[in-house]
C-alpha positions in Angstrom: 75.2 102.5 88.3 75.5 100.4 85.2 75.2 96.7 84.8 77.9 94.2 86.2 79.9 93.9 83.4 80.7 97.7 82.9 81.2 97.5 86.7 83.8 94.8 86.7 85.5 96.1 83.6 85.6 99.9 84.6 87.5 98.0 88.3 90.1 96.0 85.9 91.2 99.5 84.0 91.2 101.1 87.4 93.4 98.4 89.1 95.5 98.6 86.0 96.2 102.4 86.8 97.3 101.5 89.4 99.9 98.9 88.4 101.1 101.0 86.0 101.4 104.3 87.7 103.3 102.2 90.6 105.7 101.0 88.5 106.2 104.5 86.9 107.3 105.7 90.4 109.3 102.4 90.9 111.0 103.6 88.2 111.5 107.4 90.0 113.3 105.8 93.2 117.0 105.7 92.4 117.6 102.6 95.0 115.4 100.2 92.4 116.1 101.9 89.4 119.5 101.3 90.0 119.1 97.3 90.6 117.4 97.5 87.4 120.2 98.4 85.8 122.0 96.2 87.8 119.6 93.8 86.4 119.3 92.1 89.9 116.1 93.5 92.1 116.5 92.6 95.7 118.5 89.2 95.0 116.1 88.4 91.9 117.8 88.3 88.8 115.7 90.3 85.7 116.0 87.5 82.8 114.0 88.0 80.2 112.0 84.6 81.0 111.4 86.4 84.4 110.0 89.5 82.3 107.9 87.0 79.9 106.2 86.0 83.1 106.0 89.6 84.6 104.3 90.2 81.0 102.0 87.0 81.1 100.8 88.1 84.6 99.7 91.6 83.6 97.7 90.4 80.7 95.3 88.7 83.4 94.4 92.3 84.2 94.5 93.3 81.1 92.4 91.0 79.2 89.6 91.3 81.8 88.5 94.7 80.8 87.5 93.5 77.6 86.6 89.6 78.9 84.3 91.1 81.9 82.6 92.8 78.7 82.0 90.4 76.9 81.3 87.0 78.4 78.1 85.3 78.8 77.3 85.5 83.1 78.9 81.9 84.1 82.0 82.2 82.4 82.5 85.6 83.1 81.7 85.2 86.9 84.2 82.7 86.6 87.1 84.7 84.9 86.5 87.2 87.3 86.7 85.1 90.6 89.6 83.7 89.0 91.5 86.4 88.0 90.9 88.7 91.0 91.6 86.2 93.4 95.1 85.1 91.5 96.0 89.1 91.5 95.1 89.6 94.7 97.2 86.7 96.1 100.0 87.9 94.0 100.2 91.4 95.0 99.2 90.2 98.7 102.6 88.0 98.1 104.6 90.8 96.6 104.9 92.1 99.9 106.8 90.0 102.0 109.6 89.6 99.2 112.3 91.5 98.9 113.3 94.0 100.7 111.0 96.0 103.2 108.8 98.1 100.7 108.6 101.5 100.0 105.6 103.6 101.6 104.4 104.6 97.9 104.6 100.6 96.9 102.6 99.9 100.0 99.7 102.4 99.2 99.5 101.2 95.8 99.1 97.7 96.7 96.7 98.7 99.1 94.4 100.0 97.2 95.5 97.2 94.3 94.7 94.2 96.7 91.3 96.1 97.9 90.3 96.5 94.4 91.1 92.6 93.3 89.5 91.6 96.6 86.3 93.7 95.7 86.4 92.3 91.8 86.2 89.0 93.9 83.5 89.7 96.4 81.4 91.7 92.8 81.6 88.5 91.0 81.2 86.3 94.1 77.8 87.5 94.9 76.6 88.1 90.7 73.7 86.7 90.3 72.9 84.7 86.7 69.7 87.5 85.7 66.2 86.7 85.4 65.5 85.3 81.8 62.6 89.0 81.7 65.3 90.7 82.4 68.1 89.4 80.0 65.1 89.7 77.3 65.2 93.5 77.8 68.8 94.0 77.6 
């Protein structure tokens, strides 16, 4: 099964899939591409301050597959409960703003928010290792 921090970084590159591939298809339905180009999306305008934030947000994500790597245990369990919970409440949020969303947004977030949650509940219930077996790591 691997050890933790394989576990929790393999999660972060699969949630980040995810995000990507949703915005991919965003990018496929005609109604939101064209408020893109608008450059208004349900009301909110696309500055480029709002797409520095957008870009700060993602490299949560981003940054744990390499951080859930590499970390010692405390400071990793904490990035993790950190970050998943943030990205969960954000996607959670995501939801009710806006318009009604899409059915493909809604299965992506789905599966986005159950992944975060389950980051959460992984580093939640990690336990720092016995010193014998840190030694044989």
């Amino acid at each position: 099964m691997g050890n933790m921090e394989s576990r929790l970084s393999g999660l972060w590159m699969f949630v980040m899939f995810n995000y990507l591939y949703c915005d991919v298809v965003m990018l496929m339905d005609s109604g939101i591409l064209s408020q893109f180009l608008s450059g208004k999306v349900d009301g909110t305008p696309i500055t480029r301050e709002f797409l520095l934030g957008a870009a700060i947000l993602m490299e949560i994500p981003i940054a744990m597959t390499v951080l859930s790597k590499y970390l010692r245990h405390k400071m990793n369990r904490r990035a993790n409960l950190a970050a998943g919970a943030l990205m969960t409440g954000v996607q959670c949020a995501t939801l009710f703003t806006g318009s009604t969303p899409a059915m493909y947004y809604l299965f992506f977030s789905a599966i986005e928010i159950l992944c975060t949650a389950f980051i959460v509940w992984l580093a939640w219930s990690w336990r720092e290792p016995d010193q014998c077996q840190a030694r044989q790591t």
